[in-house]
PDB file of N, H, CA, C and O in Angstrom:
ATOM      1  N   UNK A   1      22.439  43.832 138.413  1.00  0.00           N
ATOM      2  CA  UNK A   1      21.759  42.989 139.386  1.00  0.00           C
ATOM      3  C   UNK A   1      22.564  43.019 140.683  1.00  0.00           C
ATOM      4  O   UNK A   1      23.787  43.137 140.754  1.00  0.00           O
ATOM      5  N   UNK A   2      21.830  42.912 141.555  1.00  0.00           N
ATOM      6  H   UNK A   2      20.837  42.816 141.498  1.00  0.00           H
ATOM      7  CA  UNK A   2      22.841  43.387 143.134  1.00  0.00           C
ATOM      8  C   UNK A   2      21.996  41.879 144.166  1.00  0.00           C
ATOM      9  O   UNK A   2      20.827  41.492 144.181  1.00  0.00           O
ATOM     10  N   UNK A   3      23.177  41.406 144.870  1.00  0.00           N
ATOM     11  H   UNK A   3      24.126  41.720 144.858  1.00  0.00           H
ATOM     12  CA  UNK A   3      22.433  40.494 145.796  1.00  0.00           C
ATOM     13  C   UNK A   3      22.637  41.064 146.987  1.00  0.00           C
ATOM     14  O   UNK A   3      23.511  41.812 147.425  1.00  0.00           O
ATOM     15  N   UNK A   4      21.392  40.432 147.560  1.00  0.00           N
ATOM     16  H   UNK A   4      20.683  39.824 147.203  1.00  0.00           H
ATOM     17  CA  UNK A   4      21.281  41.523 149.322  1.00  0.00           C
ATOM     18  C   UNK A   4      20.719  40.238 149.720  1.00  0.00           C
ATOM     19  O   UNK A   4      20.004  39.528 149.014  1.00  0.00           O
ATOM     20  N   UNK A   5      21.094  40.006 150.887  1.00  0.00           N
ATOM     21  H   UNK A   5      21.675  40.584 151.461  1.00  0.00           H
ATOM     22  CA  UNK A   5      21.339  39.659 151.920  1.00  0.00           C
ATOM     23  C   UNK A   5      20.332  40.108 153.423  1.00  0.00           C
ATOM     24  O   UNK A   5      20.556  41.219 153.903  1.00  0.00           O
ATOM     25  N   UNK A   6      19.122  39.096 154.186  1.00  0.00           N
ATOM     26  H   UNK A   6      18.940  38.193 153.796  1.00  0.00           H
ATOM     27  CA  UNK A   6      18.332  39.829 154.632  1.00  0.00           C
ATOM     28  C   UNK A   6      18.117  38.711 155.767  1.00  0.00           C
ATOM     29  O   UNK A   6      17.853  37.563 155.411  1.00  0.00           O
ATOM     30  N   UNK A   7      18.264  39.138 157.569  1.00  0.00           N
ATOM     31  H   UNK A   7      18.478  40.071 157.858  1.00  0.00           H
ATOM     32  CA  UNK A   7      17.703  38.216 158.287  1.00  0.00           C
ATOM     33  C   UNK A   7      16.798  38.535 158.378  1.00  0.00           C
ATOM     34  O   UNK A   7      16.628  39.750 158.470  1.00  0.00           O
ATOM     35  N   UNK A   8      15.321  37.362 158.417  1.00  0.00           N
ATOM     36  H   UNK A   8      15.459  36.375 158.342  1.00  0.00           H
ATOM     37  CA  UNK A   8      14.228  38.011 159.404  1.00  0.00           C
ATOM     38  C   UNK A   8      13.822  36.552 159.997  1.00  0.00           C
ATOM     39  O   UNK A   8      14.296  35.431 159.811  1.00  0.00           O
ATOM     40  N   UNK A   9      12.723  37.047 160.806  1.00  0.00           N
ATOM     41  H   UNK A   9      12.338  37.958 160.957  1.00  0.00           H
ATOM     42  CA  UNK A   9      12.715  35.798 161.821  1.00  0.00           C
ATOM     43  C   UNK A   9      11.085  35.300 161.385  1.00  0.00           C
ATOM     44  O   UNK A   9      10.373  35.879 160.564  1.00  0.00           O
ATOM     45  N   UNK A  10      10.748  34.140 162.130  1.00  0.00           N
ATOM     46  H   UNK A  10      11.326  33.670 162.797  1.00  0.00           H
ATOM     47  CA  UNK A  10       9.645  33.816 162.442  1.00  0.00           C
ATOM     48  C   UNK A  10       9.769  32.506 160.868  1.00  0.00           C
ATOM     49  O   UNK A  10       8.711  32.142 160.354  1.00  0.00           O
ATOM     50  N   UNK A  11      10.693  32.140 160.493  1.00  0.00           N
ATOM     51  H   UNK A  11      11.552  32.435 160.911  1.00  0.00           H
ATOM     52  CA  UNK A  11      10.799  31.501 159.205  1.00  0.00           C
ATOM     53  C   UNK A  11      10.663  29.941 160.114  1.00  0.00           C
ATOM     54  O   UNK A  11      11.147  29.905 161.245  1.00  0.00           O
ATOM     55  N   UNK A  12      10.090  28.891 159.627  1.00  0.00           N
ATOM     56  H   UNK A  12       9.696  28.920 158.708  1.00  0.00           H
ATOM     57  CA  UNK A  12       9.820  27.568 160.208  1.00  0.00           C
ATOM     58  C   UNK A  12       9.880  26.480 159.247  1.00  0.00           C
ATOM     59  O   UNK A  12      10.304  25.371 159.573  1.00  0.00           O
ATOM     60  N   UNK A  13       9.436  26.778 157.970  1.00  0.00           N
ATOM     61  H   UNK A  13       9.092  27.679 157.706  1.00  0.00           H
ATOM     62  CA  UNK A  13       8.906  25.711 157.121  1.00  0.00           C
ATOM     63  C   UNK A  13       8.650  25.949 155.639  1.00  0.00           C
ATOM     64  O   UNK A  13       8.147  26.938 155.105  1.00  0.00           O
ATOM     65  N   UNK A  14       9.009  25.069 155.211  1.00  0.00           N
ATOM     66  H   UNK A  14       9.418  24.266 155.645  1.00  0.00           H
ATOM     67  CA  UNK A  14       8.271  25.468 153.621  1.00  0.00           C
ATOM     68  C   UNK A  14       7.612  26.331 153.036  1.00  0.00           C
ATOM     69  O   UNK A  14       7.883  26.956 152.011  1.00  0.00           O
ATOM     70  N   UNK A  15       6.361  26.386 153.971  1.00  0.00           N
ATOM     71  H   UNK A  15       6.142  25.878 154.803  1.00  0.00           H
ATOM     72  CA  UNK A  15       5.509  27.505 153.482  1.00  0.00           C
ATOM     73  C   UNK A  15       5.794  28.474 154.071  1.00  0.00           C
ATOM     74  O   UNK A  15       5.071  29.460 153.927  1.00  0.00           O
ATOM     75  N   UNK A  16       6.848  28.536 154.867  1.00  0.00           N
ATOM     76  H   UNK A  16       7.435  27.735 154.985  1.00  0.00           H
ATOM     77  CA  UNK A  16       6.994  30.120 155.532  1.00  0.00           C
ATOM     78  C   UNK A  16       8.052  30.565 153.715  1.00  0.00           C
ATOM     79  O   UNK A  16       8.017  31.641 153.117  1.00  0.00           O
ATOM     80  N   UNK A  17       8.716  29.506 153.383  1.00  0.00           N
ATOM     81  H   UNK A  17       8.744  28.633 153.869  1.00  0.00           H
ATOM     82  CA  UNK A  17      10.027  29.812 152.246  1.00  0.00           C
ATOM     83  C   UNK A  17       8.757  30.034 151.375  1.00  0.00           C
ATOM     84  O   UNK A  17       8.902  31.192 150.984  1.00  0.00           O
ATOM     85  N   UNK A  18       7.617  29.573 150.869  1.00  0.00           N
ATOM     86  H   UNK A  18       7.499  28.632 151.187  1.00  0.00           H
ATOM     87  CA  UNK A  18       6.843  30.089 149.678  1.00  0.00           C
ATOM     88  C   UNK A  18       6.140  31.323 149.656  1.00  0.00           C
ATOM     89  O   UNK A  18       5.882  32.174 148.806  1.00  0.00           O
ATOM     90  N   UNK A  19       5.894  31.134 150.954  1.00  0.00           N
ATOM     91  H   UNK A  19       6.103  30.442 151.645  1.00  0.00           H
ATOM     92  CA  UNK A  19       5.261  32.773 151.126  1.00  0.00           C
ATOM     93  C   UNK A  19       6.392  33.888 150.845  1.00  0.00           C
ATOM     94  O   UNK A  19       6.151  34.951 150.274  1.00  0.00           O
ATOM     95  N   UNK A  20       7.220  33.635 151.159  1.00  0.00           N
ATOM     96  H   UNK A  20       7.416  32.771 151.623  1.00  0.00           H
ATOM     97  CA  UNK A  20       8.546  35.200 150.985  1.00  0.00           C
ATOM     98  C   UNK A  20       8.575  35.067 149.623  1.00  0.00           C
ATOM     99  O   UNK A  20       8.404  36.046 148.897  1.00  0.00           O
ATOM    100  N   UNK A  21       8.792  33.849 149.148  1.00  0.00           N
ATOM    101  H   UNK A  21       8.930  33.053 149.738  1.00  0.00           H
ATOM    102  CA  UNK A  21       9.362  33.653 147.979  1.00  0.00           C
ATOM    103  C   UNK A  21       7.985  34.753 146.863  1.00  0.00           C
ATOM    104  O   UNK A  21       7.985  35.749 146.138  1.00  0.00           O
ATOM    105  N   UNK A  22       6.893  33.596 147.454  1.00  0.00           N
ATOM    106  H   UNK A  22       6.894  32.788 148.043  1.00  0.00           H
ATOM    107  CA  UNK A  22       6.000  34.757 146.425  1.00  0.00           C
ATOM    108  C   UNK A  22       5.680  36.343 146.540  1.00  0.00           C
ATOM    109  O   UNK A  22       5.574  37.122 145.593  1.00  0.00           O
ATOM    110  N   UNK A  23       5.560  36.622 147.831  1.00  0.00           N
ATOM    111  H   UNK A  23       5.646  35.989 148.601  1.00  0.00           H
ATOM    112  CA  UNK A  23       5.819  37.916 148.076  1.00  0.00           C
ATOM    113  C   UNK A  23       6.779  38.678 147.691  1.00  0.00           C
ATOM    114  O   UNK A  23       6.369  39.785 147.340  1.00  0.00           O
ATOM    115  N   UNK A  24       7.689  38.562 147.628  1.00  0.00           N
ATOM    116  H   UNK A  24       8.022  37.663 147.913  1.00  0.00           H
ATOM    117  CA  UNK A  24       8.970  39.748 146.859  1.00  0.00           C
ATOM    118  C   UNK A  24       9.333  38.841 145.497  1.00  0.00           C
ATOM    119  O   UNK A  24      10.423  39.099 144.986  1.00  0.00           O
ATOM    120  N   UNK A  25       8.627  37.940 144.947  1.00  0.00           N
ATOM    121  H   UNK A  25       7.741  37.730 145.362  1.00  0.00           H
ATOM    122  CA  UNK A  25       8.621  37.615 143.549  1.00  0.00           C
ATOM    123  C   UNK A  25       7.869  38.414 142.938  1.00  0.00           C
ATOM    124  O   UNK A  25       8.198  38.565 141.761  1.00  0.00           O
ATOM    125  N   UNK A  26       6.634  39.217 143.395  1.00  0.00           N
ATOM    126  H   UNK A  26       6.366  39.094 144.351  1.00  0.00           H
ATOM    127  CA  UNK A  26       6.097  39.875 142.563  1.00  0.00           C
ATOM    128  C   UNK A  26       6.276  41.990 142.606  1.00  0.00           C
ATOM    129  O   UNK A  26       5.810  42.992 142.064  1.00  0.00           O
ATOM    130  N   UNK A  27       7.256  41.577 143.635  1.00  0.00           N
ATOM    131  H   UNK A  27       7.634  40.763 144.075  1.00  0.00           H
ATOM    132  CA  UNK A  27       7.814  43.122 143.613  1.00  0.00           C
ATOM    133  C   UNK A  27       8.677  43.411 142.422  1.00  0.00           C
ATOM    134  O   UNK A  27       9.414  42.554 141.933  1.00  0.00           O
ATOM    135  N   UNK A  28       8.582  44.540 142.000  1.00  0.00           N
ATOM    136  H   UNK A  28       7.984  45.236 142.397  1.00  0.00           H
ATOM    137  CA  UNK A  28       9.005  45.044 140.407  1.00  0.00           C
ATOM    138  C   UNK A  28      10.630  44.934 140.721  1.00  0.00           C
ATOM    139  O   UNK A  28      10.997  45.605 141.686  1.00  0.00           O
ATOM    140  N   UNK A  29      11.702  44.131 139.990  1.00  0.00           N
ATOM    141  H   UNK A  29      11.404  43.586 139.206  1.00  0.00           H
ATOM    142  CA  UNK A  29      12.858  44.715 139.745  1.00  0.00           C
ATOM    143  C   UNK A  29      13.725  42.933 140.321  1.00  0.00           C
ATOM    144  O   UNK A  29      14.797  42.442 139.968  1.00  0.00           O
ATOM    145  N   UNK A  30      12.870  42.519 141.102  1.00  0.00           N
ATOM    146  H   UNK A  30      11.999  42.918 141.388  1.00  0.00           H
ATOM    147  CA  UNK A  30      13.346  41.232 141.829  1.00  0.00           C
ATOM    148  C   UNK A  30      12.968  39.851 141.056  1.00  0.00           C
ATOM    149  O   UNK A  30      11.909  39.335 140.697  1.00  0.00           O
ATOM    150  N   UNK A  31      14.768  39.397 140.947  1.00  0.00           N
ATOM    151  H   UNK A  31      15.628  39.817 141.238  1.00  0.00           H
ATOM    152  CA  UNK A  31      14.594  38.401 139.793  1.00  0.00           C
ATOM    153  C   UNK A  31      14.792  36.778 140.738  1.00  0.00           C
ATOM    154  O   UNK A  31      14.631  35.686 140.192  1.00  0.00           O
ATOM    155  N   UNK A  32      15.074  36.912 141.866  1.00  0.00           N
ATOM    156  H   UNK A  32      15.204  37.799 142.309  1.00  0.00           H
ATOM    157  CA  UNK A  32      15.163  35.292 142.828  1.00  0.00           C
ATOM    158  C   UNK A  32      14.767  35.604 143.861  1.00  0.00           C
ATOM    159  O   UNK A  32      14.398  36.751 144.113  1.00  0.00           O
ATOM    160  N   UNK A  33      14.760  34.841 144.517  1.00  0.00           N
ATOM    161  H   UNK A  33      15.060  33.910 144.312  1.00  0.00           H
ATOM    162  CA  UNK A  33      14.397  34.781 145.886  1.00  0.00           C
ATOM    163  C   UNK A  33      15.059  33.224 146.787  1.00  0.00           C
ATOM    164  O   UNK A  33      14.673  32.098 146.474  1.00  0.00           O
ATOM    165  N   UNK A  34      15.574  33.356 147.348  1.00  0.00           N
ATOM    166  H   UNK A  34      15.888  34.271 147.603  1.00  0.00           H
ATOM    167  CA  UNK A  34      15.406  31.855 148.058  1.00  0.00           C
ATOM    168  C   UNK A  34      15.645  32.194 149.428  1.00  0.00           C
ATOM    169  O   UNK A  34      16.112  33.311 149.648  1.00  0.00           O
ATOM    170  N   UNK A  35      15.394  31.383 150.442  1.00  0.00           N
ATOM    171  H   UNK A  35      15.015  30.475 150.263  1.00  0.00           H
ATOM    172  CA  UNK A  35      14.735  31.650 152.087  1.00  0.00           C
ATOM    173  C   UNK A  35      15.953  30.157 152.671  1.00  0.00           C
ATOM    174  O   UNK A  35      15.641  28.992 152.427  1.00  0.00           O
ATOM    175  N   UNK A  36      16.977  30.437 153.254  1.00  0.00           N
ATOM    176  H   UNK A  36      17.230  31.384 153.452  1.00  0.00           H
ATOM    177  CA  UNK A  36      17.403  29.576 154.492  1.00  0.00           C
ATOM    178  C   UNK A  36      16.624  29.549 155.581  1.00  0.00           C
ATOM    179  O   UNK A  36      16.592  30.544 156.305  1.00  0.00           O
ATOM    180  N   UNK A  37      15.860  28.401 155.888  1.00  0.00           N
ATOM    181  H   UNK A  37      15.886  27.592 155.300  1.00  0.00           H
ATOM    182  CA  UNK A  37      15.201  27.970 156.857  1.00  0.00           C
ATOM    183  C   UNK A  37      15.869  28.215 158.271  1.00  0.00           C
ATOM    184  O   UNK A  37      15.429  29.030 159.082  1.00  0.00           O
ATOM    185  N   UNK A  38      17.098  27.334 158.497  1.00  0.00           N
ATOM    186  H   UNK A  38      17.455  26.672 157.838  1.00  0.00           H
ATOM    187  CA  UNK A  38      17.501  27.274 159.423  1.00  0.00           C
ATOM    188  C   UNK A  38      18.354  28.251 160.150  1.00  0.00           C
ATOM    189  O   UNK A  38      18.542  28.153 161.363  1.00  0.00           O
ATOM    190  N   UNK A  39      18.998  29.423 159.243  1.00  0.00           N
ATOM    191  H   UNK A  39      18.846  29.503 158.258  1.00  0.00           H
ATOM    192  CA  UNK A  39      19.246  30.612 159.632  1.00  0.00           C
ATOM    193  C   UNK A  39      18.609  32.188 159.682  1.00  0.00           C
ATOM    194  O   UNK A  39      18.873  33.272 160.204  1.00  0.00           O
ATOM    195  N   UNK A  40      17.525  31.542 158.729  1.00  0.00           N
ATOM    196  H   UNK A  40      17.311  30.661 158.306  1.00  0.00           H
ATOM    197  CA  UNK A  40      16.059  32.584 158.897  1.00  0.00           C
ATOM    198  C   UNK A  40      16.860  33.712 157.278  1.00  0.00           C
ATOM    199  O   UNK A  40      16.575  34.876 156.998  1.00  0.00           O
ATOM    200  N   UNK A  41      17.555  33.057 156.765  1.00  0.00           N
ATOM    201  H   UNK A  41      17.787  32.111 156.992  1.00  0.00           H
ATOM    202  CA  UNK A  41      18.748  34.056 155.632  1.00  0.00           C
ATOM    203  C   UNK A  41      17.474  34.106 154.676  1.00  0.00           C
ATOM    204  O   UNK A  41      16.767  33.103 154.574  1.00  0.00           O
ATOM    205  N   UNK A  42      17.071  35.714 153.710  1.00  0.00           N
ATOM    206  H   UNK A  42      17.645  36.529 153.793  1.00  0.00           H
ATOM    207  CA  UNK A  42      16.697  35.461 152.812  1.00  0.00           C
ATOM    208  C   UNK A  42      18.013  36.418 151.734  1.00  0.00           C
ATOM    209  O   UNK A  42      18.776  37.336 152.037  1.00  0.00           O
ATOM    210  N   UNK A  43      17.788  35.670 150.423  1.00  0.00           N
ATOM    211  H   UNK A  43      17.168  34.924 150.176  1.00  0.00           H
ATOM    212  CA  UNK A  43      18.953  36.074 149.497  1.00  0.00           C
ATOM    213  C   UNK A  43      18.148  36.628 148.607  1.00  0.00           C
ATOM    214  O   UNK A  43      17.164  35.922 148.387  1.00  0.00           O
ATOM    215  N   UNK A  44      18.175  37.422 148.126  1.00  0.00           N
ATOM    216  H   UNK A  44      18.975  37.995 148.305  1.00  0.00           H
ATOM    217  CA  UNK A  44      17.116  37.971 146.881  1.00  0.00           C
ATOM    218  C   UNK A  44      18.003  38.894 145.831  1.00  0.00           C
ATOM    219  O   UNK A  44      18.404  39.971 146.273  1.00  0.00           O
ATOM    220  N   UNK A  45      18.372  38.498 144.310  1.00  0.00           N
ATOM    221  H   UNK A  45      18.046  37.623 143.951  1.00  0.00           H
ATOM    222  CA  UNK A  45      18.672  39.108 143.087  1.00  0.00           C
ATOM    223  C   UNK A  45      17.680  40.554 143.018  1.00  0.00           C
ATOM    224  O   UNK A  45      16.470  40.404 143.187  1.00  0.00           O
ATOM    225  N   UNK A  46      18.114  41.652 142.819  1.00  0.00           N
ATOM    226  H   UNK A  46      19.097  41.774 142.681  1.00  0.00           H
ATOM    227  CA  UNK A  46      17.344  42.505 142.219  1.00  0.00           C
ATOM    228  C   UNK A  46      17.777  43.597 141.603  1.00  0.00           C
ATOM    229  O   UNK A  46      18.813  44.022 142.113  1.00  0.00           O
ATOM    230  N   UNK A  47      17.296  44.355 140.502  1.00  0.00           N
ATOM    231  H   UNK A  47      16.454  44.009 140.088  1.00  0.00           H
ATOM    232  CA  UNK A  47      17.691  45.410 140.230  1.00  0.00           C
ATOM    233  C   UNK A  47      17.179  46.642 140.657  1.00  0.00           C
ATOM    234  O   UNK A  47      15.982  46.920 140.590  1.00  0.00           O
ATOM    235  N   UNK A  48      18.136  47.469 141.142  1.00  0.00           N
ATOM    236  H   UNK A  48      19.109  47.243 141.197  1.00  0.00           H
ATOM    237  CA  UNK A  48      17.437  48.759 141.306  1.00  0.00           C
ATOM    238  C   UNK A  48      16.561  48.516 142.615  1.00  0.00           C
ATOM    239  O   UNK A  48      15.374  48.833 142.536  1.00  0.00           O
ATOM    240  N   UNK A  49      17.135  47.872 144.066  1.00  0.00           N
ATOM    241  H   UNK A  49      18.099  47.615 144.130  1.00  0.00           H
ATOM    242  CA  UNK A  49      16.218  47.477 144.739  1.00  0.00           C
ATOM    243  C   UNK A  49      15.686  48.262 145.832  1.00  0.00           C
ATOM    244  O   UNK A  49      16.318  49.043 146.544  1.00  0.00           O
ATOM    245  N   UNK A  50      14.618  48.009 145.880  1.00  0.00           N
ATOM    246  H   UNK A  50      14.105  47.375 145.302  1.00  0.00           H
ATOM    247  CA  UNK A  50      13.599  49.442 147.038  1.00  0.00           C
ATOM    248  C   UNK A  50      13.878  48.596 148.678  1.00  0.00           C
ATOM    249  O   UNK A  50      13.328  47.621 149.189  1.00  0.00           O
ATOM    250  N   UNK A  51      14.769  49.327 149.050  1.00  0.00           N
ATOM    251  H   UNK A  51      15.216  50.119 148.634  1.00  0.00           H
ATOM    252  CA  UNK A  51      15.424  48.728 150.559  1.00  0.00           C
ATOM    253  C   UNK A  51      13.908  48.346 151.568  1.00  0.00           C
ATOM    254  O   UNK A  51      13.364  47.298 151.916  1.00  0.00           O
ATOM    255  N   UNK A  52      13.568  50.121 151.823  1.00  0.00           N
ATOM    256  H   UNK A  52      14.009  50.973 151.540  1.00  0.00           H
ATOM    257  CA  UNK A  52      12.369  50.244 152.633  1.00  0.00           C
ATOM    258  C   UNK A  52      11.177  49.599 151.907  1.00  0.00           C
ATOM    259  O   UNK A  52      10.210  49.594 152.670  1.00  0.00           O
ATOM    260  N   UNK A  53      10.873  49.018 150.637  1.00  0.00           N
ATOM    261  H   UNK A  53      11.658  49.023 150.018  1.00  0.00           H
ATOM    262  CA  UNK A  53      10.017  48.356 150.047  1.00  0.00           C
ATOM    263  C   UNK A  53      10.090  46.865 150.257  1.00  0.00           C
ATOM    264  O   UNK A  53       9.248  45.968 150.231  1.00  0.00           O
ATOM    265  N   UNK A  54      11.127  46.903 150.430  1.00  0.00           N
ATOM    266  H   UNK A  54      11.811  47.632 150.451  1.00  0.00           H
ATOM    267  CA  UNK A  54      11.293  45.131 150.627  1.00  0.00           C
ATOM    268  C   UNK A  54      11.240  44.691 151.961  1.00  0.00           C
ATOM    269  O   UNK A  54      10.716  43.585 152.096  1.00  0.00           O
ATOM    270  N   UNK A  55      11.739  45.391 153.257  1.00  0.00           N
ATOM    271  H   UNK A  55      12.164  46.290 153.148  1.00  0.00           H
ATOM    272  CA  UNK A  55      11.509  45.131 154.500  1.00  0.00           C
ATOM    273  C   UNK A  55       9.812  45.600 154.691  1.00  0.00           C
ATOM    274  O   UNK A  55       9.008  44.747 155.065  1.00  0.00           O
ATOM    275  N   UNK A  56       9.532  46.489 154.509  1.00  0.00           N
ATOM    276  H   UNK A  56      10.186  47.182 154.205  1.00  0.00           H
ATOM    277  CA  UNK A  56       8.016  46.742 154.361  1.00  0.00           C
ATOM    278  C   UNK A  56       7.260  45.246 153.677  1.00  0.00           C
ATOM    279  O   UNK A  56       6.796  44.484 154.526  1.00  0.00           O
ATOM    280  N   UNK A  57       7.184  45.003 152.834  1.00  0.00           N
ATOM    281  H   UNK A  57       7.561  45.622 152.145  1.00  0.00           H
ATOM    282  CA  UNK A  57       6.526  43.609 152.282  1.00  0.00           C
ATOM    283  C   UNK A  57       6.751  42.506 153.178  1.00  0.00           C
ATOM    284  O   UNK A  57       5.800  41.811 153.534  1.00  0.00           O
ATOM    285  N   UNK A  58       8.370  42.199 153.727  1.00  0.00           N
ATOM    286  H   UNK A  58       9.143  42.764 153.438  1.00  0.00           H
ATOM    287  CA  UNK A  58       8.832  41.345 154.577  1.00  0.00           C
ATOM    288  C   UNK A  58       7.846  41.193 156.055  1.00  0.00           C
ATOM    289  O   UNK A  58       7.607  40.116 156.601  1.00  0.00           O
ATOM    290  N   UNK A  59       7.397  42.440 156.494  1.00  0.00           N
ATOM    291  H   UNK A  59       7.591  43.315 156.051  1.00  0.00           H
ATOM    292  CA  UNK A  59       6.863  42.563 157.292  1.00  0.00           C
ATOM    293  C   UNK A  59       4.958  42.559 157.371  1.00  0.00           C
ATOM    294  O   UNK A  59       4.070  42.156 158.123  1.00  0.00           O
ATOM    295  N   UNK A  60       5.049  42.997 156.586  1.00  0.00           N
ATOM    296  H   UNK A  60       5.770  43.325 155.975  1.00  0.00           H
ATOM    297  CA  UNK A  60       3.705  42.782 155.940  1.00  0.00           C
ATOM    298  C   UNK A  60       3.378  41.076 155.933  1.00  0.00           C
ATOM    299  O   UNK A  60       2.411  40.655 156.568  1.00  0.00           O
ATOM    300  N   UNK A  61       4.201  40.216 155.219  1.00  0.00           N
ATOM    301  H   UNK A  61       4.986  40.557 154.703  1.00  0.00           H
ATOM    302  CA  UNK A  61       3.852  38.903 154.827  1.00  0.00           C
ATOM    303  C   UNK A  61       4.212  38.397 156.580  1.00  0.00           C
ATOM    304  O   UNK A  61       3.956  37.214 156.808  1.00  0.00           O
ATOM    305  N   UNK A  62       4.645  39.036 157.498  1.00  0.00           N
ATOM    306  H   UNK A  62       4.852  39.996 157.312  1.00  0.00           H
ATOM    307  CA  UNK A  62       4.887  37.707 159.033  1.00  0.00           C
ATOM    308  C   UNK A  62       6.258  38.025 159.030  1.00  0.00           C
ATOM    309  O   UNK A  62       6.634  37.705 160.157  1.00  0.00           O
ATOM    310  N   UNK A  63       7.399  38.557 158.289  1.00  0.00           N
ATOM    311  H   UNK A  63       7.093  38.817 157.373  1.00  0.00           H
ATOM    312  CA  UNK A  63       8.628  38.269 158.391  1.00  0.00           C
ATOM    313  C   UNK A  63       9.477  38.817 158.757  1.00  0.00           C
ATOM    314  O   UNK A  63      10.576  38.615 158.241  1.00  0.00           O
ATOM    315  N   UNK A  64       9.316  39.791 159.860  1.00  0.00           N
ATOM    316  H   UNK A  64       8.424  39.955 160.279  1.00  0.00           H
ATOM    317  CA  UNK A  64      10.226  40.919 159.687  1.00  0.00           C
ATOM    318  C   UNK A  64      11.656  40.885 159.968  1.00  0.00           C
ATOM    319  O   UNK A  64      12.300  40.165 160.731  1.00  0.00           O
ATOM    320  N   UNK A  65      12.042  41.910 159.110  1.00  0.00           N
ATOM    321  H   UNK A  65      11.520  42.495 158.490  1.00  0.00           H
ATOM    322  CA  UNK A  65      14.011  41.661 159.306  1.00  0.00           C
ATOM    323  C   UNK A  65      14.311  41.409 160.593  1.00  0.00           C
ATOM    324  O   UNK A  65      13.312  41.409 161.313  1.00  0.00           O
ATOM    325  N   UNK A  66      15.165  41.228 161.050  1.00  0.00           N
ATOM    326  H   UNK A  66      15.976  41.228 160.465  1.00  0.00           H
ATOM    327  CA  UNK A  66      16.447  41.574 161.680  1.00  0.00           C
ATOM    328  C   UNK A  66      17.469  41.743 162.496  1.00  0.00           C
ATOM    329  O   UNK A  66      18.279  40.932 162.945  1.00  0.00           O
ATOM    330  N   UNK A  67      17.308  43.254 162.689  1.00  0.00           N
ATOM    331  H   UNK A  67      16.650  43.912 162.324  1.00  0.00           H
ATOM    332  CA  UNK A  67      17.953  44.430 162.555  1.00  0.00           C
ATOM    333  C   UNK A  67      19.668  44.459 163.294  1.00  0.00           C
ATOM    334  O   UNK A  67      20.350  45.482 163.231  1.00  0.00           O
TER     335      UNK A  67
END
């Protein structure tokens, strides 16, 4: 299991943290998720994790990294 470490922006509220949360909860290999609001931090457990798959989804759902 590897933890990574991910800024992206546009994070505000609760439901901005449920939406990520459910979005890369249902990507294959990813076992947590949790979203810092106030630093826009997402932390996500995963095995075997698809880098360009996960910023791709991130971005997809409103969130994009970063960089």
């Amino acid at each position: 299991m590897q933890e990574i470490k991910l800024k992206v922006s546009n994070v505000k509220c609760g439901g901005c943290v449920s939406n990520i949360q459910k979005g890369l909860g249902e990507m294959a290999g990813i076992s947590s998720v949790d979203v810092d609001i106030p630093t826009g931090e997402v932390t996500l457990a995963a095995a075997n994790p698809d880098m360009a798959g996960i910023k791709e989804k991130l971005r997809q759902l409103g969130y994009p990294p970063v960089e």
